[in-house]
C-alpha positions as CSV (number, residue, x, y, z in Angstrom):
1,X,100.4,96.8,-92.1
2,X,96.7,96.6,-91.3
3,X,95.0,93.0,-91.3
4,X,96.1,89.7,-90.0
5,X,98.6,87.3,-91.8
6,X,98.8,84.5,-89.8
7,X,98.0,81.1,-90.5
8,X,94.3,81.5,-89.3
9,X,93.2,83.5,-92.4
10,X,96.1,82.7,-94.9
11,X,94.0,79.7,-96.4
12,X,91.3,82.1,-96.7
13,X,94.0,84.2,-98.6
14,X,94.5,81.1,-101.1
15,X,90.7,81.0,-101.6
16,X,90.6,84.1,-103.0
17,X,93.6,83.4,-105.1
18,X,91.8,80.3,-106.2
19,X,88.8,82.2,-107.4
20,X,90.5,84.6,-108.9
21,X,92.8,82.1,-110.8
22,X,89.3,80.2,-112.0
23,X,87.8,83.7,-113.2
24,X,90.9,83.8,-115.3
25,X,90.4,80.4,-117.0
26,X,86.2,80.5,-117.3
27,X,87.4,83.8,-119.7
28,X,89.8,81.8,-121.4
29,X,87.3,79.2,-122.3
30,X,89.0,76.9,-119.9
31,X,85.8,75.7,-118.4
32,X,87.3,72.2,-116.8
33,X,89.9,74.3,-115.1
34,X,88.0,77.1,-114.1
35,X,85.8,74.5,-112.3
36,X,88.6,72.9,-110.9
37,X,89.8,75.9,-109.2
38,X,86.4,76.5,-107.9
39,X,86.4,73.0,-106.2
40,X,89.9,74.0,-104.5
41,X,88.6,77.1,-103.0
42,X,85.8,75.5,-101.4
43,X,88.4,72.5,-100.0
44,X,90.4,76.0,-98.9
45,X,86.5,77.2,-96.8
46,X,86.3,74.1,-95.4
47,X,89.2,73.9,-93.8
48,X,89.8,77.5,-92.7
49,X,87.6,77.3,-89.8
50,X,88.7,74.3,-88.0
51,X,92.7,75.8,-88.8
52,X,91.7,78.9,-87.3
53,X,90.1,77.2,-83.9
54,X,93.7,75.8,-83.2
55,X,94.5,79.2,-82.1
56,X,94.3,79.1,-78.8
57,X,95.1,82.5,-77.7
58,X,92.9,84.0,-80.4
59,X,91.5,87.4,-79.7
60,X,88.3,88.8,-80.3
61,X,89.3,91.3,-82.8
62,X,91.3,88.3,-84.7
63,X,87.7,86.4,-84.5
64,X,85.9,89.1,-85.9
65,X,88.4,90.0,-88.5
66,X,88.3,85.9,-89.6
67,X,84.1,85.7,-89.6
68,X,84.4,88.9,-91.9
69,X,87.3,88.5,-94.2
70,X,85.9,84.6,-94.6
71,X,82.3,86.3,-96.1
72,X,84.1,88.7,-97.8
73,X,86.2,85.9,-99.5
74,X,82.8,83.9,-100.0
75,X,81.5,86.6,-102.3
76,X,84.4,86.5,-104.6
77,X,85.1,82.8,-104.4
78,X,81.5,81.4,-104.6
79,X,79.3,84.2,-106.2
80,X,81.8,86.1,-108.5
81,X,83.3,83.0,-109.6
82,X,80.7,80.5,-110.8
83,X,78.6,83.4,-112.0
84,X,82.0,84.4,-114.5
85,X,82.1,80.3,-115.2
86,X,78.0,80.1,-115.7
87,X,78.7,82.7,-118.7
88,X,81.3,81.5,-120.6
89,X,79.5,77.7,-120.5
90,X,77.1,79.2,-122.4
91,X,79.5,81.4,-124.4
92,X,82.5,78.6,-125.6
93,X,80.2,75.5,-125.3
94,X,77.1,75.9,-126.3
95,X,76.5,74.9,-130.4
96,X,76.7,77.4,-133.1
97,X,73.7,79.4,-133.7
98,X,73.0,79.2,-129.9
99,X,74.0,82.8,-128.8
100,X,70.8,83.3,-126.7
101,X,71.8,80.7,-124.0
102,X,74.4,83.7,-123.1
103,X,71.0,85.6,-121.9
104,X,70.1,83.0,-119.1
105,X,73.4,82.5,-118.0
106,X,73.7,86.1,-117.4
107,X,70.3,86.3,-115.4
108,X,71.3,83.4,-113.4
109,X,74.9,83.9,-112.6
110,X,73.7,87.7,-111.5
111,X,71.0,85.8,-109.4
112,X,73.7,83.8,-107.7
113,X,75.7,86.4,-107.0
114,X,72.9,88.6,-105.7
115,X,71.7,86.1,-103.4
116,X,75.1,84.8,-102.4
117,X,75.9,88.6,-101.0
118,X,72.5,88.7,-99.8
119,X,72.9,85.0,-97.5
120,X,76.1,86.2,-96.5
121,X,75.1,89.8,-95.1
122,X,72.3,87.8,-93.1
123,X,74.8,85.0,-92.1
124,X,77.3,87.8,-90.6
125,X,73.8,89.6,-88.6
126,X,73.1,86.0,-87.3
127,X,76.2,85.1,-86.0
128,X,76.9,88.0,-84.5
129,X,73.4,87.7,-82.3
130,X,74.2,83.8,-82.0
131,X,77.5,84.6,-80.4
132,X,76.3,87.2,-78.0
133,X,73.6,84.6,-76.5
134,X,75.5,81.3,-77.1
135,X,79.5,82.6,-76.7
136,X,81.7,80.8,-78.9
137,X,79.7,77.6,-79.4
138,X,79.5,76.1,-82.8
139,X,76.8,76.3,-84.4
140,X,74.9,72.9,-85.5
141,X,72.7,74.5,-87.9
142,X,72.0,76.9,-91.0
143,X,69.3,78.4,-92.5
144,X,69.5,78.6,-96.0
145,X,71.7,76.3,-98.5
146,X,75.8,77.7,-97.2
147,X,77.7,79.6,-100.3
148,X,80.3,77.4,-100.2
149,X,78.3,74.0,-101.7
150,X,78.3,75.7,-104.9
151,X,81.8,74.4,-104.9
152,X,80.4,71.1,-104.6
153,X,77.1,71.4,-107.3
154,X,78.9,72.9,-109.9
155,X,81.7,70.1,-110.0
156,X,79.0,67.0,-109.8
157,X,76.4,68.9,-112.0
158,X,79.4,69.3,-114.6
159,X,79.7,65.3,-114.7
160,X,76.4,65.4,-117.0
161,X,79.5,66.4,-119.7
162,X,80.4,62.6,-119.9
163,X,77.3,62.2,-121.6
164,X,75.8,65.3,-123.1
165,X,77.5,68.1,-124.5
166,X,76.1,71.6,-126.2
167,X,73.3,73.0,-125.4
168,X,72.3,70.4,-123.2
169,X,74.7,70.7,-121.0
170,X,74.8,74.6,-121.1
171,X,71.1,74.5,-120.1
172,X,72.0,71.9,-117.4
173,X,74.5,74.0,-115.4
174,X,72.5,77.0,-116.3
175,X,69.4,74.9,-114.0
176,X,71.6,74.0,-111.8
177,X,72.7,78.0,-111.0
178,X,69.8,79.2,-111.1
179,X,68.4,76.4,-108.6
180,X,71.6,77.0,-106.6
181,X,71.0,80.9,-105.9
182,X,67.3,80.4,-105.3
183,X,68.6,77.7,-102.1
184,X,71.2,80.2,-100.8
185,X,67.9,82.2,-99.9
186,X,65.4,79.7,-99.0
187,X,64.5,79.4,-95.3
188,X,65.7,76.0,-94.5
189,X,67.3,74.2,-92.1
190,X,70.5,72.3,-92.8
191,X,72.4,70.8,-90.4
192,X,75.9,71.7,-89.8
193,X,78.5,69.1,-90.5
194,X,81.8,68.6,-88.4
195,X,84.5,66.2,-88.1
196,X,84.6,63.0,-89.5
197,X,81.4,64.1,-91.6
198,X,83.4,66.7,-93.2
199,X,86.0,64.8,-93.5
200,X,83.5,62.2,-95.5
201,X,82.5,65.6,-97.5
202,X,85.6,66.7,-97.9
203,X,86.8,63.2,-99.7
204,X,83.4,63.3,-102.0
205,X,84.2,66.9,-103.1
206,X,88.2,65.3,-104.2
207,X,86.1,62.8,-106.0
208,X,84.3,65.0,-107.6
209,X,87.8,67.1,-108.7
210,X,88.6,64.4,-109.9
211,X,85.8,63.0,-112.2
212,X,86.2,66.5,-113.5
213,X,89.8,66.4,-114.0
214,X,88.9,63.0,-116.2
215,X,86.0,64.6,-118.0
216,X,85.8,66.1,-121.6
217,X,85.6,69.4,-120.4
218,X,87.3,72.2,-122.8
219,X,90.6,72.5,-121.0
220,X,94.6,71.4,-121.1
């Protein structure tokens, strides 16, 4: 079979299922589920690239396979996804009467999307240049706010849900997307995070699951 299977890209493999899986409850009106799932495949893009640099005898066509099928994942997992959450916010929980929320939601999910595809075609240009002048060094920096935080916003932002509900919230999380996609395309600098300040990251964004878990989010 074409592709690679090994353990390098098969967590990339369960982000995808993830996102797919939250897509599937956000249509279901599962909203707290549909987040959750979100959260887990951005846990599953954090770790893939430190799992994948234990390979040792890695080859360059295994690299470039991993760089693309991770940005390929990234579209589906944190542009797809929390654009298919963003509209059925405004569709199950917004209060009767309150149909047009459904018309922001859909400009701001497509914006995310858009510029998540749009951050991730640049990211694969850059990387390829970086690599050709720096070799495989890590990078210490991005430009532009990484796809994969939306994982993180959407799960804090949702914690507004202990305390509002309706259309406050729906407009909340609408903000919050639309905010969201316009920082996946600013020209910023943001510094790259490794070891034990991912881990640190990585322990906030369980926290987060959590709080969601606990909140009063439609779900089972």
């Amino acid at each position: 079979m074409i592709g690679f299977y090994n353990y390098t890209v098969v967590i990339t493999y369960l982000s995808v299922i993830s996102a797919c899986t939250s897509i599937c409850f956000a249509f279901e009106g599962n909203i707290k589920w549909a987040i959750l799932m979100l959260v887990i495949s951005g846990l599953c893009d954090m770790l893939d690239g430190p799992i994948a640099r234990t390979k040792k005898n890695r080859t360059d066509t295994e690299r470039k396979f991993g760089i693309q099928i991770d940005s390929l994942s990234d579209v589906i997992s944190f542009g797809v996804a929390p654009a298919c959450i963003i509209y059925n916010i405004s569709v199950h929980l917004c209060a009767p009467g309150s149909e047009w929320l459904k018309i922001p939601a859909i400009v701001a999910g497509i914006a995310l999307l858009i510029c998540a595809v749009i951050r991730l075609a640049f990211f694969n240009v850059s990387e390829e240049e970086r690599q050709e002048t720096e070799g495989k060094k890590l990078r210490d920096s991005y430009r532009g706010l990484p796809v994969t935080n939306v994982a993180l916003i959407f799960p804090i932002v949702s914690l507004v849900s202990y305390f509002v509900e309706g259309n406050v919230f729906v407009i909340t999380m609408i903000v919050a997307t639309a905010l969201t996609a316009f920082f996946y395309v600013l020209d910023f600098k943001m510094v790259k995070l490794h070891g034990k300040k991912l881990a640190v990251i990585g322990l906030f964004g369980f926290a987060a699951l959590l709080g969601v878990f606990f909140s009063p989010l439609a779900g089972f």
